[in-house]
C-alpha positions as CSV (number, residue, x, y, z in Angstrom):
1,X,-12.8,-77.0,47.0
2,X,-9.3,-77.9,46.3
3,X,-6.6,-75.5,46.4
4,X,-5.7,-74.4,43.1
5,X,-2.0,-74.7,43.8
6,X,-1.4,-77.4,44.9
7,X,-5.1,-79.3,45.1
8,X,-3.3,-82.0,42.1
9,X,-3.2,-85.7,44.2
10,X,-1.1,-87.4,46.6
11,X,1.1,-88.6,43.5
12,X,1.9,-85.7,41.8
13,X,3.4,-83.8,44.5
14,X,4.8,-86.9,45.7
15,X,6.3,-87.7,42.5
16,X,7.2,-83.5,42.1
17,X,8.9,-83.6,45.6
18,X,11.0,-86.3,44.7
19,X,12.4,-84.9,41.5
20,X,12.3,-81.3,43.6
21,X,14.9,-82.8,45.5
22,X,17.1,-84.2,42.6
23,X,17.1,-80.5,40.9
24,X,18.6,-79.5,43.8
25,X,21.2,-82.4,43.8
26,X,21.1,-81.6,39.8
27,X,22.1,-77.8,40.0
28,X,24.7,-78.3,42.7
29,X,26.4,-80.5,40.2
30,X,26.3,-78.9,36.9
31,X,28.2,-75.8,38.6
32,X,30.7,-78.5,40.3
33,X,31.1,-80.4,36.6
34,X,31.8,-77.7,34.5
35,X,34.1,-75.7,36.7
36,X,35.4,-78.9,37.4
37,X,36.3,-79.4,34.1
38,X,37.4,-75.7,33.2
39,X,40.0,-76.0,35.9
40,X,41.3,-79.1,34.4
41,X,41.2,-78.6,30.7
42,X,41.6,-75.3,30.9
43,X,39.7,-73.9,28.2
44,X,35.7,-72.9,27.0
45,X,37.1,-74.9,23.3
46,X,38.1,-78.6,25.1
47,X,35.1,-77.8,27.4
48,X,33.2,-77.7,24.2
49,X,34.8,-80.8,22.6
50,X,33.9,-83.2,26.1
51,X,30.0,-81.9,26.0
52,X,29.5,-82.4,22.3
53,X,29.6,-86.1,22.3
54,X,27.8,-86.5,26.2
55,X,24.7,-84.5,24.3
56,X,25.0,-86.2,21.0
57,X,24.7,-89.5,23.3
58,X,21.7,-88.1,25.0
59,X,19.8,-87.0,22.3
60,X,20.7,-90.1,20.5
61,X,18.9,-92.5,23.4
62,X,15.8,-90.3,24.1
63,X,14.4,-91.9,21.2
64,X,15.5,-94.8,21.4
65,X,14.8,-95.2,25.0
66,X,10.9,-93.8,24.1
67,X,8.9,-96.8,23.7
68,X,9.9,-97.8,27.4
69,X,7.7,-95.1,28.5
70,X,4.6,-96.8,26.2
71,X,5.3,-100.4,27.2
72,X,6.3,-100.6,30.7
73,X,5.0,-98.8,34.1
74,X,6.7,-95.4,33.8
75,X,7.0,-95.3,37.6
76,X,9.2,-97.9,37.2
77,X,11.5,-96.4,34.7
78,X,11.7,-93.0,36.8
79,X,12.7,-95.5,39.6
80,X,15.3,-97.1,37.6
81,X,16.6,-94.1,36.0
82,X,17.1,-92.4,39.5
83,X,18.6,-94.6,40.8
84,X,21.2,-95.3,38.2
85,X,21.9,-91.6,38.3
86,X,22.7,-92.0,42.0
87,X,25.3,-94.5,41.5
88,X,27.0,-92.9,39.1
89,X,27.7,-89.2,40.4
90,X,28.4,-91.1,43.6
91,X,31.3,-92.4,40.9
92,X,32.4,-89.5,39.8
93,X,32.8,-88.3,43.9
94,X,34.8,-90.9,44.5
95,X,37.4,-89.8,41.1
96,X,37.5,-86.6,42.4
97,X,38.0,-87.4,45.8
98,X,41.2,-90.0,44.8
99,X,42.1,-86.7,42.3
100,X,41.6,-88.9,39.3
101,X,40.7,-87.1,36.3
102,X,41.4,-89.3,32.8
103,X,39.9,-87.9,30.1
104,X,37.8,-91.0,28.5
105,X,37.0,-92.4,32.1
106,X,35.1,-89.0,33.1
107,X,33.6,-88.9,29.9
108,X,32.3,-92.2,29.6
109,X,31.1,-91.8,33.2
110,X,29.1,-88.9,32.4
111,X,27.9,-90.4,29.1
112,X,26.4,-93.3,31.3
113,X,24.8,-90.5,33.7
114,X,23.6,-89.1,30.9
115,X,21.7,-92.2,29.1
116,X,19.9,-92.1,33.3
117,X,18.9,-88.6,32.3
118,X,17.6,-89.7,28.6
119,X,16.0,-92.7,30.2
120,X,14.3,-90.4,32.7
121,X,13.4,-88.1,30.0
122,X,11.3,-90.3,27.9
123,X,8.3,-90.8,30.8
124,X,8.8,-86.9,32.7
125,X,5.8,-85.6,31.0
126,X,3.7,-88.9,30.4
127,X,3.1,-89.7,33.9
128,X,2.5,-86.4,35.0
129,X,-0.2,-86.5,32.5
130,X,-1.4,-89.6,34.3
131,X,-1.1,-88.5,37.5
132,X,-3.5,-85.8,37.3
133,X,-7.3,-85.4,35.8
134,X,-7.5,-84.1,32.0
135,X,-8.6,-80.7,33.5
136,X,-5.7,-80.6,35.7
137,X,-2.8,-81.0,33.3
138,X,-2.0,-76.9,32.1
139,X,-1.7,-76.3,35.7
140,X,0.3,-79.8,36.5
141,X,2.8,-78.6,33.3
142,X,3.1,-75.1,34.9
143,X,3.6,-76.1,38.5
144,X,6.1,-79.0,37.8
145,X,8.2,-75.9,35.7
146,X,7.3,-74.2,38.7
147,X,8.9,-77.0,41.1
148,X,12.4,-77.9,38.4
149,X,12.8,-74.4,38.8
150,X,12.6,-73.5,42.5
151,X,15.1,-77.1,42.9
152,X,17.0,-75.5,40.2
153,X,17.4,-72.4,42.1
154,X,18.2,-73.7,45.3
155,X,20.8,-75.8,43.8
156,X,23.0,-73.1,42.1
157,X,22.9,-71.4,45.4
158,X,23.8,-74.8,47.5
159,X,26.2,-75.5,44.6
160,X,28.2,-72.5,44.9
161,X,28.3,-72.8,48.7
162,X,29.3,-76.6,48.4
163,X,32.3,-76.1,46.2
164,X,33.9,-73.1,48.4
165,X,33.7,-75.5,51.5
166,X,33.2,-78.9,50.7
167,X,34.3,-78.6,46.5
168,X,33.7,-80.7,44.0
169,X,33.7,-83.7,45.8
170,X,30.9,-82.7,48.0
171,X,28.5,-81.6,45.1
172,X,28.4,-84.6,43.3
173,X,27.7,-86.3,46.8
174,X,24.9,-84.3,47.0
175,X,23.5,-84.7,43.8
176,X,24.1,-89.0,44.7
177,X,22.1,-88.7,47.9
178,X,19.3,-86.6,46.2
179,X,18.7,-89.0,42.8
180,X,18.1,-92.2,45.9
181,X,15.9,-89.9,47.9
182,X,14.3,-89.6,44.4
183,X,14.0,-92.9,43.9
184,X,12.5,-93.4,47.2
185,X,9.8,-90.7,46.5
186,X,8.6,-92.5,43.5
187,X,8.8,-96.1,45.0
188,X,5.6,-95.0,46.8
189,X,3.4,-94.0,44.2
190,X,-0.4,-95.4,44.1
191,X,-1.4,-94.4,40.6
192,X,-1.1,-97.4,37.8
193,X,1.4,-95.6,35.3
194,X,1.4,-97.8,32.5
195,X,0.3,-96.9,29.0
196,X,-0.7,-100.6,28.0
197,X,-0.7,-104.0,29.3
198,X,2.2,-105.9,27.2
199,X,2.1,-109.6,27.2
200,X,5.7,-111.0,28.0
201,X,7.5,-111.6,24.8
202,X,10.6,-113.7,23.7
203,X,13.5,-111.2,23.8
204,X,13.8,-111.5,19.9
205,X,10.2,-110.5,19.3
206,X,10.0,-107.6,22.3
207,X,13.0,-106.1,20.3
208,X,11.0,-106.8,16.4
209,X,8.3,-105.0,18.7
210,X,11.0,-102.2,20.5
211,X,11.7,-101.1,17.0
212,X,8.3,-101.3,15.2
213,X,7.0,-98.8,18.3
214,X,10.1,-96.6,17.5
215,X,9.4,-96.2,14.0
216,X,6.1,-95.6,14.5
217,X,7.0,-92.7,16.9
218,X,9.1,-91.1,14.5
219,X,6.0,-92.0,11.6
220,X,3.8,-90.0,13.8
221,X,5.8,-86.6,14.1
222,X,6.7,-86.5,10.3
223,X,3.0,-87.2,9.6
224,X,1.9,-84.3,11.0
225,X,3.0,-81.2,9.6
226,X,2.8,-78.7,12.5
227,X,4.6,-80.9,14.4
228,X,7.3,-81.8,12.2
229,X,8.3,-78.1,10.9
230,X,7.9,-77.3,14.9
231,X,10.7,-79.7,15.3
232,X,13.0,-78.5,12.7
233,X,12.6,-74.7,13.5
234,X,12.9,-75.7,17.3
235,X,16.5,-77.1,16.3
236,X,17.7,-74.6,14.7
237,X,16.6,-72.3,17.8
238,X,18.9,-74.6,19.9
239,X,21.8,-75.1,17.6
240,X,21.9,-70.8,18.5
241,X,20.9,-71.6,22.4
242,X,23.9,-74.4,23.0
243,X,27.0,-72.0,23.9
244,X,25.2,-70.1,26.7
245,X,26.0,-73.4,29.1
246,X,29.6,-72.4,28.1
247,X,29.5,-69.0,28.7
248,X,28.4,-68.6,32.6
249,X,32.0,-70.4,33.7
250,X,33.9,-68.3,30.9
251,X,32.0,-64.9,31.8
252,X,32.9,-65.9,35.7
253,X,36.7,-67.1,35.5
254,X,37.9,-64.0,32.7
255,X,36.5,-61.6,35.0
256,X,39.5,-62.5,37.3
257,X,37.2,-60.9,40.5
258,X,34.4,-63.8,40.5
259,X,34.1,-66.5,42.6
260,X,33.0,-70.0,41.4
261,X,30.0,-69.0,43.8
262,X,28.7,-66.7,41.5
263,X,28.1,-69.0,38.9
264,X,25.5,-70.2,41.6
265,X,24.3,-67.0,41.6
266,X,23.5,-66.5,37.8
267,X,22.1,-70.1,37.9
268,X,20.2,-68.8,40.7
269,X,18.6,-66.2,38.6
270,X,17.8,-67.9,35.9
271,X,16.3,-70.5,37.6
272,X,14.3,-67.3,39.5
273,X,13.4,-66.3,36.1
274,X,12.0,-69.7,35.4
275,X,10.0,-69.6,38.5
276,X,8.1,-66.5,37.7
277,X,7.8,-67.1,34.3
278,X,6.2,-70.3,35.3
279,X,3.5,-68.3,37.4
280,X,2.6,-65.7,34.8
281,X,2.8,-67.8,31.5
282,X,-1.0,-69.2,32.1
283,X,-2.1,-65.4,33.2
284,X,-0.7,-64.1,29.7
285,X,-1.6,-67.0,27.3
286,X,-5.5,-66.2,29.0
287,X,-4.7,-62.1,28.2
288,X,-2.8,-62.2,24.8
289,X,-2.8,-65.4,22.1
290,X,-0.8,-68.0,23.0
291,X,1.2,-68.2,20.0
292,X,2.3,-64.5,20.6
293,X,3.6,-65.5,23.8
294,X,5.9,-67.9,22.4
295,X,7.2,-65.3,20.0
296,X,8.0,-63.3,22.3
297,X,9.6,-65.9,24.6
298,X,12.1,-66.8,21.8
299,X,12.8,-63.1,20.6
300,X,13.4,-62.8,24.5
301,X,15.7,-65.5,24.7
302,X,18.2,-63.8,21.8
303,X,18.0,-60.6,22.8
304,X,19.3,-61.8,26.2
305,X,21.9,-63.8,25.0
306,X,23.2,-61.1,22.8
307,X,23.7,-58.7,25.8
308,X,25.3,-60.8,28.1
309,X,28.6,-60.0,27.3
310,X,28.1,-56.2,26.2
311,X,26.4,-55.2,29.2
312,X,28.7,-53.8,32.1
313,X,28.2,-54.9,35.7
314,X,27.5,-57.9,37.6
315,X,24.1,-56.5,37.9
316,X,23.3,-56.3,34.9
317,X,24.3,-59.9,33.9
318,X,22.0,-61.5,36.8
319,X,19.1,-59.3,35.3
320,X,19.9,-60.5,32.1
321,X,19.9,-64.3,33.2
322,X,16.6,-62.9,35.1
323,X,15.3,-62.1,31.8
324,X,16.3,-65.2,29.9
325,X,14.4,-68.1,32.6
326,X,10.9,-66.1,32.1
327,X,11.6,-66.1,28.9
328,X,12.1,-69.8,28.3
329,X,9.1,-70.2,30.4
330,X,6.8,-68.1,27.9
331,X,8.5,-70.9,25.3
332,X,8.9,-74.1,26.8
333,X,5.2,-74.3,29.0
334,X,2.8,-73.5,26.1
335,X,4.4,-75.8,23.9
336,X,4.7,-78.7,26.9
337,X,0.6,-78.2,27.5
338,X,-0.8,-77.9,24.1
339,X,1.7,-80.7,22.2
340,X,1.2,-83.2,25.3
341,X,-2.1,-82.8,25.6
342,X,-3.1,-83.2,21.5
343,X,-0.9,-86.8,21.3
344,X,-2.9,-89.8,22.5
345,X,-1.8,-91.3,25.8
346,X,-0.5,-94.3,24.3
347,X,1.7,-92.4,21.9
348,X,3.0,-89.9,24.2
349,X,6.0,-91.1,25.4
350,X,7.6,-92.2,22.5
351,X,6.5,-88.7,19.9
352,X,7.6,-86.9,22.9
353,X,11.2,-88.5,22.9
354,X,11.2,-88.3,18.9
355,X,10.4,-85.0,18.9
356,X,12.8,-84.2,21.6
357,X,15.2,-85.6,19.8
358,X,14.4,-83.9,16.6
359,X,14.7,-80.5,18.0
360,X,17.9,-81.2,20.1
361,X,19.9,-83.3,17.4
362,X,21.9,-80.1,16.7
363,X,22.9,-79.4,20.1
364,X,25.9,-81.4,19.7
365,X,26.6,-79.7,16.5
366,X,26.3,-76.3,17.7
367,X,28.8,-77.5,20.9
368,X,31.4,-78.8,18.8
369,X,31.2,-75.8,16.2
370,X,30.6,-72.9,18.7
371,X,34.2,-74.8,20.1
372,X,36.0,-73.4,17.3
373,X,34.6,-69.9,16.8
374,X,35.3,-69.5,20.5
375,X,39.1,-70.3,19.5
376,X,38.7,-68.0,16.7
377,X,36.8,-65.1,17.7
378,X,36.0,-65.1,21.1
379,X,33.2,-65.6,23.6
380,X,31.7,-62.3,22.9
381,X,31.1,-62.6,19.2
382,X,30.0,-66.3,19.7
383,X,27.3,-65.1,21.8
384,X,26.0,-62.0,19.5
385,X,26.2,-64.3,16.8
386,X,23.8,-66.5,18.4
387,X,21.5,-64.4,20.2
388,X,20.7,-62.6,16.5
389,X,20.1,-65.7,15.3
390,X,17.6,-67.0,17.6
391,X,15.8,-63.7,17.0
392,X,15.8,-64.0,13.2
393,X,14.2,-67.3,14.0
394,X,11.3,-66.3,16.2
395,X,9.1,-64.6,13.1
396,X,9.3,-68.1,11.0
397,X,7.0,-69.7,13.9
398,X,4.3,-67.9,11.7
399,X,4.7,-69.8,8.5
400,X,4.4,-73.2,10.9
401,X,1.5,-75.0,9.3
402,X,-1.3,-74.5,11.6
403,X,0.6,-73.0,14.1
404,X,-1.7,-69.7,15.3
405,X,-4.8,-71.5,14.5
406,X,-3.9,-74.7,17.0
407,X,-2.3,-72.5,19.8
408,X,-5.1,-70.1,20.0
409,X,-7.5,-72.9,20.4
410,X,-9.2,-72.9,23.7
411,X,-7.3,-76.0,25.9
412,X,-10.2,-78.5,26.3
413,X,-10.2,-78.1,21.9
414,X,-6.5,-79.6,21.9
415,X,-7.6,-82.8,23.7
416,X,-6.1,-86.1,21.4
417,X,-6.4,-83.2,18.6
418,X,-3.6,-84.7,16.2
419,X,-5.6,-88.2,16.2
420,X,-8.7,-86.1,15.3
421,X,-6.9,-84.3,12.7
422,X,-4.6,-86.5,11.4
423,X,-6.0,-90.0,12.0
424,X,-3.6,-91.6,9.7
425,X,-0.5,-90.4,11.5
426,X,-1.5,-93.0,13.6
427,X,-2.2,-96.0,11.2
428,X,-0.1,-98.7,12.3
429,X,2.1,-100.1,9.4
């Protein structure tokens, strides 16, 4: 009998280990950018101002980039979008190494790195889905958290260490060498990973077909109801989640007695957070209704942001970010394995990327604005201002059409259950 752990194919973990590896190269960087770029610019507001537009840009392809994952082998685009990624942090080592930091050039670089990410995005959750048996997929979601998390980890620690002895220069290396070990990693996988077959087209038609498959992706979510108010509540919920990758630097650098190492350090617990939230989630969705769980998860999440800056002590901020990864677990995993598993295969990639981008088109909004009330009223208030709203929000789940009824359904029930229930979502126009 297989292992329940880790008895999920040759391909999976082969494909996990790979993109294990670029979390690592992933966390090391995203403490090098943005204290990178609070040494430079100086300021949480014109830190806001240079992530607004990256995000906007990100969201803005994942949907657009989503019938890739439907059309063409998705091992293939993971490859692709690796390896793009490699080239281009091993870029932005090379401007800090020369000392060259110009405003539109760094941003246009990590606006590129970022269309890797959204490209990388649209097929993360379709071939896992494919890579594993029907049966296997709640526990493929919950052990590839399990996985981002534990790379995640490892790479706020190795990303503090890394900029106090080899700086920035050395993190972005890092990352470079981890996306083409990536790439690598997924070069050898056995399992066919396409949706469909697609006959070649003349470009002029496979781009009338590109945006016909788009549409219909975006036809699907706003035909079904629970999907489409999940969306809209989910964006508010991260319009009030967006400052808190603001705040770690600005918490760190105003204390005056923090290293940029312990910005690794709350990355590290929060990505510890993830990790056992990851283990428990299917434990507590089994003991207590599933949409419960995600309630709590998201009045979690705000409760946690509100405290981080009232709460004295180094301490107590690590068991607050502690706090915060299980509690995006209890979120993010239950809606991952019930919304993936009720979309047909040939649809998932691209109402996966819509509906991505449906609840994370106000990230960039809530970047740019939570700029200004930073200016205005300070970090502090930003925060507890957000935090209470994501806590208001987490009671409205409950007036989701369907929502208790479809999350408390046993998990073999949720199979393709949007085609069953709402066959015409899925008429072709």
């Amino acid at each position: 009998m297989k292992n329940k752990f880790w008895g999920l194919g040759r391909d999976f973990w082969l494909f996990r280990t790979g993109q294990l590896i670029s979390s690592i190269g992933d966390g090391c960087a995203d403490i090098a950018f943005m204290w990178w770029l609070l040494e430079k610019t100086g300021s949480a507001e014109k830190m806001a101002l240079i992530f607004a537009p990256v995000s906007f840009v990100r969201i803005f392809l994942i949907p657009l980039f989503g019938p890739a994952g439907d059309r063409y082998c998705r091992k293939k685009v993971a490859i692709i979008s690796d390896a793009w990624r490699g080239v281009m942090f091993l870029t932005l080592a090379a401007l800090v190494k020369l000392d060259v930091f110009n405003l539109p050039l760094v941003t246009a670089l990590f606006m590129f790195t970022t269309a890797g990410t959204a490209l990388f995005a649209t097929v993360s959750g379709s071939i896992v889905a494919q890579l594993v048996k029907k049966e296997e997929l709640s526990a493929a979601i919950e052990r590839s958290n399990f996985v981002v998390a534990v790379g995640n980890l490892s790479g706020g620690l190795i990303g503090g260490i890394a900029i106090n002895y080899f700086g920035v220069t050395g993190a972005f290396l890092i990352n470079s060498v981890s996306f083409f070990i990536a790439t690598a990693a997924s070069c050898y996988i056995r399992t066919r990973s396409s949706a469909a077959v697609v006959p070649p087209q003349p470009p002029g038609e496979a781009l009338k077909v590109w945006a016909v498959q788009l549409k219909e992706g975006f036809s699907v979510v706003a035909r079904i109801p629970m999907q489409l108010w999940l969306c809209v509540l989910l964006a508010f919920i991260n319009l009030a989640v967006s400052p808190l990758s603001l705040a770690l630097p600005v918490l760190v650098k105003d204390s005056g007695a923090l290293s940029p190492g312990f910005i690794g350090i709350l990355n590290a617990a929060l990505e510890t957070g993830t990790i056992l939230g990851s283990l428990v989630v299917g434990w507590l969705c089994r003991k207590i209704f599933t949409d419960k769980v995600i309630f709590a998860g998201i009045g979690l999440i705000g409760a946690g942001m509100a405290a981080l800056f009232l709460v004295p002590g180094a301490y107590s901020v690590i068991a607050i970010m502690l706090m915060l990864g299980m509690a995006m677990m209890l979120v993010n995993v239950p809606l991952s394995v019930k919304l993936m598993a009720a979309t047909p295969d040939n649809y998932r990639s691209r109402v996966s990327s819509v509906s991505a981008f449906m609840s994370q088109a106000a990230v960039p909004v809530g970047m740019a604005f939570s700029g200004f009330i930073i200016a205005g009223y300070g970090m502090q208030f930003m925060m507890i201002a957000a935090g209470a709203g994501v806590i208001l929000s987490a009671p409205l789940l409950f007036l989701v059409p369907q929502f208790s009824a479809f999350f408390r359904m046993p998990e073999p029930d949720t199979h393709e259950y949007f085609l069953k229930k709402h066959p015409k979502a899925f008429c072709k126009a």
